[in-house]
N, C-alpha and C positions, 0 to 999 in steps of 0.2 A: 444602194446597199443597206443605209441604213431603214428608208421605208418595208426592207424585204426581211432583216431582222425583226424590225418590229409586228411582221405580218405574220411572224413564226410563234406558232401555239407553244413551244417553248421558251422560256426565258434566255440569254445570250448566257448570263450570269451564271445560273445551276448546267448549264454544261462545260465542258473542260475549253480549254481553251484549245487544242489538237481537235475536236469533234467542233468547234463552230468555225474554226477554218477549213475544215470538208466542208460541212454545208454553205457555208457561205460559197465556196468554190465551185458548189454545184449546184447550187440555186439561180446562177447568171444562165446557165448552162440550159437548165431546165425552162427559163423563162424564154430565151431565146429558140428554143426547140417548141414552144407552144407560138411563140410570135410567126416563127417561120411555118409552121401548120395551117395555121388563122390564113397565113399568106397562101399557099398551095392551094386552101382549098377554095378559095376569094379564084 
């Protein structure tokens, strides 16, 4: 979680604390829907 905040073109700090708990909540989401792609198409 934390390598994937850091890998965010925005700061954690200048967004609200309600808007980096979505992303953060949909960044696992997003990562595993690209892992599992990688995987289908393998």
């Amino acid at each position: 979680m934390r390598t994937l905040a850091r890998g965010a073109s925005t700061p954690v700090v200048s967004i609200p604390h309600s808007m980096a708990v979505s992303i953060a909540s949909s960044t696992p989401s997003r990562a595993q829907r690209r892992s599992a792609r990688r995987s289908w198409s393998r």
